[in-house]
C-alpha positions as CSV (number, residue, x, y, z in Angstrom):
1,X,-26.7,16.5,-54.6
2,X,-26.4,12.9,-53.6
3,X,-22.6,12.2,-52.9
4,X,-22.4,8.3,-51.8
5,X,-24.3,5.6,-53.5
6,X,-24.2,1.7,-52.6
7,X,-21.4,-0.4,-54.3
8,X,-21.9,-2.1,-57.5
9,X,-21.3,-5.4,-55.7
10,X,-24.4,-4.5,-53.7
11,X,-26.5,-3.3,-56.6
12,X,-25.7,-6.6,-58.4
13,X,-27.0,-8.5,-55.3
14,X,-30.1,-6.5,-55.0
15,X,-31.1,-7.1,-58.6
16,X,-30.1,-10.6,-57.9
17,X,-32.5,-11.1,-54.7
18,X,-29.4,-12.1,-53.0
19,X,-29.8,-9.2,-50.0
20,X,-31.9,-9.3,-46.7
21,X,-34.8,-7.6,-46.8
22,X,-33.2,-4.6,-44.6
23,X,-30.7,-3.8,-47.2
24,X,-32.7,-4.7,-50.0
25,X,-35.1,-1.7,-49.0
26,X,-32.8,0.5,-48.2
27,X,-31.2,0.3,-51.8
28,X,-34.8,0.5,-53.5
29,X,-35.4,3.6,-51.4
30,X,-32.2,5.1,-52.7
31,X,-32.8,4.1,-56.1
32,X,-36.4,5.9,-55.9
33,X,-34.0,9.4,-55.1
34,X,-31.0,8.7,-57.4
35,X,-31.4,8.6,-61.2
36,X,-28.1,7.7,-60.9
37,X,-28.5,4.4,-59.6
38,X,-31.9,3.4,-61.3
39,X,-30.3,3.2,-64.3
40,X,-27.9,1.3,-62.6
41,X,-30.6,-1.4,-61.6
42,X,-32.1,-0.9,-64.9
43,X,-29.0,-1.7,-67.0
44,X,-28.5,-4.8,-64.5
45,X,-31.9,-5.9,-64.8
46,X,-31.7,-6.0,-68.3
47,X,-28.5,-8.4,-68.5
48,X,-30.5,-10.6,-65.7
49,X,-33.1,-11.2,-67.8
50,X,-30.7,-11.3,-71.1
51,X,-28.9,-14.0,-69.7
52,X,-32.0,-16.0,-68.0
53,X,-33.6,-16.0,-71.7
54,X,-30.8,-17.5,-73.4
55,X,-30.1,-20.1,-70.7
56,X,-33.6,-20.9,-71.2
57,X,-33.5,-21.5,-75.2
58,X,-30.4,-23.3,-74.5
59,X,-32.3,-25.6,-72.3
60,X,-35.0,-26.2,-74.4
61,X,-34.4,-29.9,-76.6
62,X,-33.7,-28.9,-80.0
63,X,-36.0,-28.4,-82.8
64,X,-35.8,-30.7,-85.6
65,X,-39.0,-30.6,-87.3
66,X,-38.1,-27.3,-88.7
67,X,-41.6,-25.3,-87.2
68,X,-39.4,-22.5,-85.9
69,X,-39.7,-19.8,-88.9
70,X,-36.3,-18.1,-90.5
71,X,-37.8,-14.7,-89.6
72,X,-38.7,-16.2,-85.8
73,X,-35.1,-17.7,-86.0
74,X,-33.9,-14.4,-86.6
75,X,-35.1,-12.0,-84.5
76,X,-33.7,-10.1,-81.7
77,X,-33.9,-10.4,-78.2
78,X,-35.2,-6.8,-78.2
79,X,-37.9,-7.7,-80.8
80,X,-39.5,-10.7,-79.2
81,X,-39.9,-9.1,-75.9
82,X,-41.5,-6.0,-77.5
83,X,-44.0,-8.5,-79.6
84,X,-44.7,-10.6,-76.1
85,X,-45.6,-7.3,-74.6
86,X,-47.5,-5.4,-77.6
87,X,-50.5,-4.1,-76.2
88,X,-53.5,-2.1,-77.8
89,X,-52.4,0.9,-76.5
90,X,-54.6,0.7,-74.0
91,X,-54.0,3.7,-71.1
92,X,-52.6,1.9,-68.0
93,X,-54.4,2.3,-64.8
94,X,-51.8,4.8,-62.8
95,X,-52.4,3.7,-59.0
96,X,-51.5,6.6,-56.6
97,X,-50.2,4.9,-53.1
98,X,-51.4,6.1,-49.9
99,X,-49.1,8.4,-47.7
100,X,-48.0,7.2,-44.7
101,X,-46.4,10.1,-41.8
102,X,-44.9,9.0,-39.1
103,X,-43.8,12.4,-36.5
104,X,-40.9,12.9,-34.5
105,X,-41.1,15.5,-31.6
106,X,-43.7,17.6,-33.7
107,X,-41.3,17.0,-37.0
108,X,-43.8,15.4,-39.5
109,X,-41.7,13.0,-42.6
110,X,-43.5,10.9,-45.3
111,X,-42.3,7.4,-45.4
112,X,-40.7,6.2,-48.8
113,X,-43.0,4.0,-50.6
114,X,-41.2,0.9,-49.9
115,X,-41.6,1.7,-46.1
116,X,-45.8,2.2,-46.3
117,X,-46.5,-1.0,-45.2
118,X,-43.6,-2.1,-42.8
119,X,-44.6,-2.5,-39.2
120,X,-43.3,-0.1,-37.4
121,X,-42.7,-0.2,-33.6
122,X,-43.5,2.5,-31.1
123,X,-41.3,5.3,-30.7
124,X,-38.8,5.5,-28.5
125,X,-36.4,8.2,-26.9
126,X,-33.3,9.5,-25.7
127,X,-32.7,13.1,-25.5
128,X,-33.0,14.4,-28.8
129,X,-32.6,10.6,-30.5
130,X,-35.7,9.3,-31.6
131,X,-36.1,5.6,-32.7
132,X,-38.9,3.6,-34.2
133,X,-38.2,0.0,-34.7
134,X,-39.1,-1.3,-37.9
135,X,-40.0,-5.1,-37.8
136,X,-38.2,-7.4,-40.3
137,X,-37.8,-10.2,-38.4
138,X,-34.2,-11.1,-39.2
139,X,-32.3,-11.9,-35.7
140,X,-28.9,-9.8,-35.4
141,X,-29.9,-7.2,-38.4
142,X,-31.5,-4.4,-36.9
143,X,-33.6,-2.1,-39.0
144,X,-34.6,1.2,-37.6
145,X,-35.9,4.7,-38.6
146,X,-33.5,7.3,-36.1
147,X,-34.5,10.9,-35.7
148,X,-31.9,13.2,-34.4
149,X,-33.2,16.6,-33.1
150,X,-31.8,19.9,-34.2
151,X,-28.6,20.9,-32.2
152,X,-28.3,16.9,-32.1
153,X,-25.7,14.6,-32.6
154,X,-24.3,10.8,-31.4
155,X,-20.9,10.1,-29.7
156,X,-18.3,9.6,-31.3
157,X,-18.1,5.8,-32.1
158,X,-17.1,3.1,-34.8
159,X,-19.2,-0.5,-35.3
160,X,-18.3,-4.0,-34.6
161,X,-20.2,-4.6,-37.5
162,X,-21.7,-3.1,-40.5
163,X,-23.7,-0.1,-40.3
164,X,-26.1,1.4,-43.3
165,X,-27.1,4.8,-42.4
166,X,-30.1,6.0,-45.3
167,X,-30.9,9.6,-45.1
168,X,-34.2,10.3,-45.7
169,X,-34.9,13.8,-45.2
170,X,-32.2,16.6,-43.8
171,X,-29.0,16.9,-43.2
172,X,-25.9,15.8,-40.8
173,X,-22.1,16.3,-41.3
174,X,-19.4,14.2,-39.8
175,X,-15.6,14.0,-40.2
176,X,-15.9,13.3,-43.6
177,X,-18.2,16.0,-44.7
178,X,-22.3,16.6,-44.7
179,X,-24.8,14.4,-45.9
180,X,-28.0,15.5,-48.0
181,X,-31.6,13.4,-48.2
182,X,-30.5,9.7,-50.3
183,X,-27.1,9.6,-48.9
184,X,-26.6,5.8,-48.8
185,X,-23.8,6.1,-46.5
186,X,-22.3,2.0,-45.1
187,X,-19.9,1.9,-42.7
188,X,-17.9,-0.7,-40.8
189,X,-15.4,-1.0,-37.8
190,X,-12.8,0.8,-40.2
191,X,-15.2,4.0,-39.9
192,X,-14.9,6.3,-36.9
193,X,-17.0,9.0,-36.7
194,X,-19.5,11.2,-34.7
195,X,-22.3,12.2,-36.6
196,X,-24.6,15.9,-36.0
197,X,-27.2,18.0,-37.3
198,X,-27.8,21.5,-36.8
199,X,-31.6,21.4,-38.0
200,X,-32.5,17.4,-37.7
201,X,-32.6,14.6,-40.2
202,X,-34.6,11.6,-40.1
203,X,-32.7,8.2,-41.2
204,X,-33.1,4.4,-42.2
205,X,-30.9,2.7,-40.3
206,X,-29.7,-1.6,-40.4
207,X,-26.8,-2.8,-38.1
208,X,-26.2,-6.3,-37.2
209,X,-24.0,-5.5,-34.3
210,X,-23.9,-2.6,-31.6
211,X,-21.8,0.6,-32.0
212,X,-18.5,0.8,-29.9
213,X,-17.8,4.3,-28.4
214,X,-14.9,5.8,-28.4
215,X,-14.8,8.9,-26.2
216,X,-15.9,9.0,-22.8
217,X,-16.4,6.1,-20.4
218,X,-17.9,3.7,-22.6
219,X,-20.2,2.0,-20.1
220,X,-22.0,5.6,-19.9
221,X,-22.6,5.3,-23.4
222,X,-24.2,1.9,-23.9
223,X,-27.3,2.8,-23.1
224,X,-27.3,5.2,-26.3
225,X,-25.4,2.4,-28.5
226,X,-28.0,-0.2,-27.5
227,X,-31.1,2.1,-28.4
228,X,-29.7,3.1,-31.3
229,X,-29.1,-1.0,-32.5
């Protein structure tokens, strides 16, 4: 069962079109595994459009030739949307999207929808870390897809920054617990933790800055923090 969902703050900017593309797919791929949440972004949506209708009437220079009906004058917001969109009950076409698999060390995942046409970059990798860069364009916000191998796991660290960690198909467990597929997990230099999998898991990742390690000689463990951001 899916434990941690984004905050509402962040669903209210996602419905908004307030968030950078990065987060803004990672919380449509969540929403696409958590009922939970798509009503969430339903109910928002709703109030969105609500509120953009009626600033739009109030805009509108008021009607003094009287060609506005009582019965128009009087009808919901609900019923002039469903008269707007009354069809004929014609079947809609249903339009099946492609797969798209993407394999890690002979692990084979399907993307999420919203991921299908991303550009991906080649894979890359560091012991049993696998990483395949996904192409947003957006400076210091780094987007990945990060594969840990089974028996895996990353050294203990926290983030100078803000970390999203999606997961999209396994499991891992940290200090505060295990994770299951749709986790929306975001973390920040408060967080400290060292995450590991006994049988792999496949995750969407955005970071804007690199991790900071806390165990070990640090300068050992850049290499991993700068593949992993």
């Amino acid at each position: 069962m899916i434990k941690h969902h984004p905050a509402f703050a962040l669903l209210k900017s996602f419905v908004d079109g307030d968030l950078p593309a990065s987060l803004a797919a990672g919380i449509a791929i969540h929403a696409d595994m958590c009922q939970l949440c798509q009503g969430k972004i339903a109910h928002l949506t709703e109030q969105v459009a609500e509120a953009s209708f009626e600033q739009d009437l109030l805009a509108q220079p008021a009607v003094t030739d009287n060609k506005i009906s009582p019965e128009v004058s009087e009808m919901s917001f609900d019923e002039i949307i469903n008269q707007i969109t009354a069809t004929d009950d014609i079947e809609p076409v249903k339009v099946i999207p492609e797969e798209r698999l993407i394999s890690f060390k002979g692990m084979e995942y399907t993307l999420p929808n919203t991921l299908r046409n991303m550009d991906l970059g080649r894979t890359a990798q560091i012991g049993k870390l696998s990483r395949a860069r996904i192409n947003l364009g957006e400076g210091e916000i780094h987007t990945n897809l990060l594969h840990i191998g089974p028996g895996g796991s990353i050294p203990e660290h926290t983030h100078k920054g803000f970390e999203l960690t999606l997961l999209l198909a396994g499991t891992f467990a940290d200090e505060q617990g295990e994770y299951v597929a749709g986790d929306f997990i975001m973390l920040d230099k408060r967080h400290q933790h060292q995450p590991a999998t006994e049988h792999g898991c496949l995750c969407y990742t955005v970071a804007n800055d690199a991790l900071h390690f806390t165990q070990g000689i640090n300068k050992l463990l850049n290499p991993i923090g700068a593949f992993i951001y």
